[in-house]
C-alpha positions as CSV (number, residue, x, y, z in Angstrom):
1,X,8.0,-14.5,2.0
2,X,5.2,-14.5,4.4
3,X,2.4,-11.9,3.9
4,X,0.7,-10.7,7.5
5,X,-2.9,-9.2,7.7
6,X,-3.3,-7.5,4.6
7,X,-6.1,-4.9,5.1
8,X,-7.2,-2.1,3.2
9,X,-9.7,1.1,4.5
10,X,-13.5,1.2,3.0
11,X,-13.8,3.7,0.5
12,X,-16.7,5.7,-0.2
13,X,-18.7,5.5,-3.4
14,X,-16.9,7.3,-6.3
15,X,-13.8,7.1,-4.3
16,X,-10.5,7.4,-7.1
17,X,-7.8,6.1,-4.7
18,X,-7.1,3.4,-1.7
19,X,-4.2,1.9,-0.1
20,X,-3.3,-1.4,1.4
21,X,-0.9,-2.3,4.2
22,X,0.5,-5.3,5.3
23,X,3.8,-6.7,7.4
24,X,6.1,-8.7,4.7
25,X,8.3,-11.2,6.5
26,X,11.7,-12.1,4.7
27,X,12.3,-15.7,5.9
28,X,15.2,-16.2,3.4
29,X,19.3,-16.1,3.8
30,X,19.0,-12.7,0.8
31,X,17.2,-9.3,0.8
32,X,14.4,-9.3,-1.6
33,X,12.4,-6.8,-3.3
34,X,9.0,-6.1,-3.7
35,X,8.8,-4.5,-7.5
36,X,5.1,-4.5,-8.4
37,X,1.3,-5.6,-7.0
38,X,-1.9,-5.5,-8.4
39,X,-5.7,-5.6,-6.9
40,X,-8.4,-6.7,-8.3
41,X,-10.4,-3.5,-8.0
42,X,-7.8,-1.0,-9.3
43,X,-6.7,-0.4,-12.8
44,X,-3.0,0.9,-11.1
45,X,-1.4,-0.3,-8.6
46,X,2.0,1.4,-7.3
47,X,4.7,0.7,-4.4
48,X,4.7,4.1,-2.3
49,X,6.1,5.9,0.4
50,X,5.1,8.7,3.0
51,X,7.3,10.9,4.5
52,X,7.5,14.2,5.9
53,X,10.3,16.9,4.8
54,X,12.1,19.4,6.4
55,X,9.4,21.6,5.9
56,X,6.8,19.8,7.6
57,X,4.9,18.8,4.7
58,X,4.2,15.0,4.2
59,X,4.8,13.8,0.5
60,X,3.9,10.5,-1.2
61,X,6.0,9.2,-4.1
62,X,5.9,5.6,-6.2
63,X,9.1,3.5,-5.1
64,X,10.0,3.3,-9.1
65,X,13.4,0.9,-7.7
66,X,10.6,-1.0,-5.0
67,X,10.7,-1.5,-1.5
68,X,13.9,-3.8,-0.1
69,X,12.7,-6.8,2.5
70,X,15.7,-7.5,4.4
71,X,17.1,-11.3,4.6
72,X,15.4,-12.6,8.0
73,X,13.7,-9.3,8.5
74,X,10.6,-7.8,7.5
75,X,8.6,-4.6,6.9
76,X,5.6,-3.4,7.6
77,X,3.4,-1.0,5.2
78,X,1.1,1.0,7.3
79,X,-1.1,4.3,7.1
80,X,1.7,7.3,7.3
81,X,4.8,5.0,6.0
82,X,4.7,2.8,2.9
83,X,1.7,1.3,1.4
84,X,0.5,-0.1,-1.4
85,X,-1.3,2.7,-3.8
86,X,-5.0,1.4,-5.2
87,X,-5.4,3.9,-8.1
88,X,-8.7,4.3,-11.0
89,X,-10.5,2.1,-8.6
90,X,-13.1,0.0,-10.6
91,X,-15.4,-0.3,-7.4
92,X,-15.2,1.2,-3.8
93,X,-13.8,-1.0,-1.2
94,X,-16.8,-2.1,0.8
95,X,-16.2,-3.0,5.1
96,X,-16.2,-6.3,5.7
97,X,-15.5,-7.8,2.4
98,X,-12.3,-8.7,0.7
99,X,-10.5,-8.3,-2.8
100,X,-7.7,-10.2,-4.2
101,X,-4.0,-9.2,-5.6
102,X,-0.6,-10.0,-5.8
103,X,2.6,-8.9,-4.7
104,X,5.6,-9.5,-6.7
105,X,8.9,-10.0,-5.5
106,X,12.6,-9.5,-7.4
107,X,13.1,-13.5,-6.3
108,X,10.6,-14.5,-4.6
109,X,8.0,-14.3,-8.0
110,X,4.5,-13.6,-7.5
111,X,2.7,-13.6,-4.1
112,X,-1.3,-14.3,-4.0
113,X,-3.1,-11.9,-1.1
114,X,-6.5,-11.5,-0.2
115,X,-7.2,-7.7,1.6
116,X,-9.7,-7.4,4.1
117,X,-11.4,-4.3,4.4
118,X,-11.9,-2.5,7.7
119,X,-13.8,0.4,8.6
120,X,-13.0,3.4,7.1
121,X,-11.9,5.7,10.3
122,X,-9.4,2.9,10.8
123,X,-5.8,3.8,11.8
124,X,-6.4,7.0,10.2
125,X,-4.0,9.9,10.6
126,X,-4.7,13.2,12.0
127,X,-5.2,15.2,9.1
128,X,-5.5,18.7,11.1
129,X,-1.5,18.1,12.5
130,X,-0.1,18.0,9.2
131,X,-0.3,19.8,5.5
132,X,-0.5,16.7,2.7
133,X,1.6,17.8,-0.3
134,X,2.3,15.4,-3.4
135,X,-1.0,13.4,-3.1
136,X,-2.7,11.0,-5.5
137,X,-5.0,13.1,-7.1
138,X,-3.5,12.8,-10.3
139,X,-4.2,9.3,-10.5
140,X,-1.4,8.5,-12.4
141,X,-2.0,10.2,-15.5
């Protein structure tokens, strides 16, 4: 597996929730999974997806089965599709520096990364062309 530019948005102080994104590259002859991560500066840490559904509203939901990394293919998660979800953040994410995790694979094991964090605005969506239903405020409780 190779892991490209994993980045993650600046949170503001007192900020519950952030999300990470990355391309995965499946360099192998089998489809792999990616079943779990962790970051350092979350006490959760969930495989999600966005999407929007026939009524226009977009949704967010853990990937309880995780997300399938074709053989010589890859994926990328990015704001609006799937991302990693930072929950119970122990300490904002802070432009300009970095945290560490892991990804974990169904046979490729354990993955270090190393998430830069960009500016908050970044690669944002616009929030005023669509209504956000099934969010994280429940922080996985």
């Amino acid at each position: 597996m190779e892991i490209v530019h994993p980045w993650s948005r600046a949170t503001p102080e007192g900020a519950a929730v952030a999300a990470g994104y990355l391309t995965i590259k499946n360099h192998g002859a089998d489809a792999d999974r990616l079943v779990s991560a962790t970051a350092e500066i979350a006490a959760l840490t969930q495989v999600h997806e966005m999407a929007i559904d026939d009524k226009g509203i977009m949704t967010m939901q853990e990937l309880a089965d995780g997300l399938t990394i074709p053989a010589g293919g890859e994926v990328t998660l990015k704001p609006g599709s799937y991302h990693i979800m930072f929950m119970k953040l122990k300490e904002p994410a802070k432009e300009g520096q970095s945290f560490k995790g892991t990804l974990t694979f169904e046979k490729a094991g354990t993955v270090d990364v190393e998430y830069a964090v960009e500016a908050m605005g970044g690669q944002s969506m616009d929030k005023d062309s669509m209504k956000m239903g099934g969010g994280h405020d429940n922080n996985g409780n």
